[in-house]
C-alpha positions as CSV (number, residue, x, y, z in Angstrom):
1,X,-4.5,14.0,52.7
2,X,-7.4,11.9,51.5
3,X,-7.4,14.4,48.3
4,X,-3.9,13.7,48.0
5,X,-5.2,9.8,47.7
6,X,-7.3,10.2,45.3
7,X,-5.8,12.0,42.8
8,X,-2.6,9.4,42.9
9,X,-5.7,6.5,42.6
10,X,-6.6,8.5,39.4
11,X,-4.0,9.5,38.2
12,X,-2.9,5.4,38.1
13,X,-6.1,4.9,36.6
14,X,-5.9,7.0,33.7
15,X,-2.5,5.8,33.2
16,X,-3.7,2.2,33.2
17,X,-6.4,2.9,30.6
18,X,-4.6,4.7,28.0
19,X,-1.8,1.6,28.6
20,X,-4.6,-1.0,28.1
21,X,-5.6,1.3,25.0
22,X,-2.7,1.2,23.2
23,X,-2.2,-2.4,23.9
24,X,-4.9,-3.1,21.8
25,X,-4.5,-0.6,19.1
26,X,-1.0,-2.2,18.6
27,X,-2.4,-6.1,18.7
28,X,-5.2,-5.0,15.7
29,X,-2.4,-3.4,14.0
30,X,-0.3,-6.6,14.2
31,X,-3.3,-8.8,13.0
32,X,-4.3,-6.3,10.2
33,X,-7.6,-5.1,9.1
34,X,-10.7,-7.1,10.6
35,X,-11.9,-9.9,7.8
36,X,-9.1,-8.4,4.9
37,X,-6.3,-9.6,3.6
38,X,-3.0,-8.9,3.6
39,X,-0.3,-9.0,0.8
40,X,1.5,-12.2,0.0
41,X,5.5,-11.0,0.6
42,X,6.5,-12.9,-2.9
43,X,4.0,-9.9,-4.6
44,X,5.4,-7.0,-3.0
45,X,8.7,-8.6,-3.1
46,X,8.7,-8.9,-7.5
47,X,8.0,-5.7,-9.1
48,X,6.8,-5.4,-12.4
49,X,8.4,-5.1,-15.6
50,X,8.5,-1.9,-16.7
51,X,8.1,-0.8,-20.4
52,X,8.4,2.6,-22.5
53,X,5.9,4.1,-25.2
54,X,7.5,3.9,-28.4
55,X,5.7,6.7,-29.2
56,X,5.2,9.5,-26.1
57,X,8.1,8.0,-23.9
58,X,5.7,7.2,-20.8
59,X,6.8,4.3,-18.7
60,X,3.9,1.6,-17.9
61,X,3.9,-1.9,-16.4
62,X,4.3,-4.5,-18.7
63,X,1.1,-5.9,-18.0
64,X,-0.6,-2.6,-19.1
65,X,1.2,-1.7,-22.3
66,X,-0.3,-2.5,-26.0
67,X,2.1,-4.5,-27.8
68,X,3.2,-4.2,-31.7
69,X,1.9,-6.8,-34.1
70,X,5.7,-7.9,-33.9
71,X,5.9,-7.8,-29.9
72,X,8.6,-6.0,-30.0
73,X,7.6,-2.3,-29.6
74,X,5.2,-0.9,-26.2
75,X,2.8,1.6,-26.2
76,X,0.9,3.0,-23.7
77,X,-2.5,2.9,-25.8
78,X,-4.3,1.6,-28.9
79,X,-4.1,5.4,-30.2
80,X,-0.5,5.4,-29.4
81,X,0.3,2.4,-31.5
82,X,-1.2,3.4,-34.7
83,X,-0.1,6.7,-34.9
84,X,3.4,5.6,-34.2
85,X,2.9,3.3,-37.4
86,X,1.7,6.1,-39.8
């Protein structure tokens, strides 16, 4: 009988344990990564502009393309951009 006791008062304390432990692995995953930052929503929430090569057809972010002298054709590269000229 006593055994019996024993393994119920361990079995409860494993079980309180691995409760306490994923308590706390849920709270740091609320709070994020200790001493980072997190995202602002409005810049995952705004996308960015996306613009194709003139010249190969690849897609890049506006803030990444190589603009024409006019500003009206994008290019992936420099290289891009002058070949397309000539």
């Amino acid at each position: 009988m006593k055994l019996l006791l024993w393994a119920v008062a361990g079995f409860l304390l494993v079980m309180w344990y691995l409760h306490v432990k994923k308590s706390n692995q849920r709270s740091r995953h609320r709070d994020g990564p200790a001493g980072g930052s997190q995202p602002t929503p409005d810049a995952a929430a705004s996308p960015e502009k996306m613009l194709r090569c003139a010249h190969c057809g690849l897609h890049i972010p506006s803030s990444e393309a190589v603009t024409a002298d006019d500003g009206r054709l994008a290019y992936c590269s420099d290289e891009h951009r002058l070949r397309h000229r000539g």
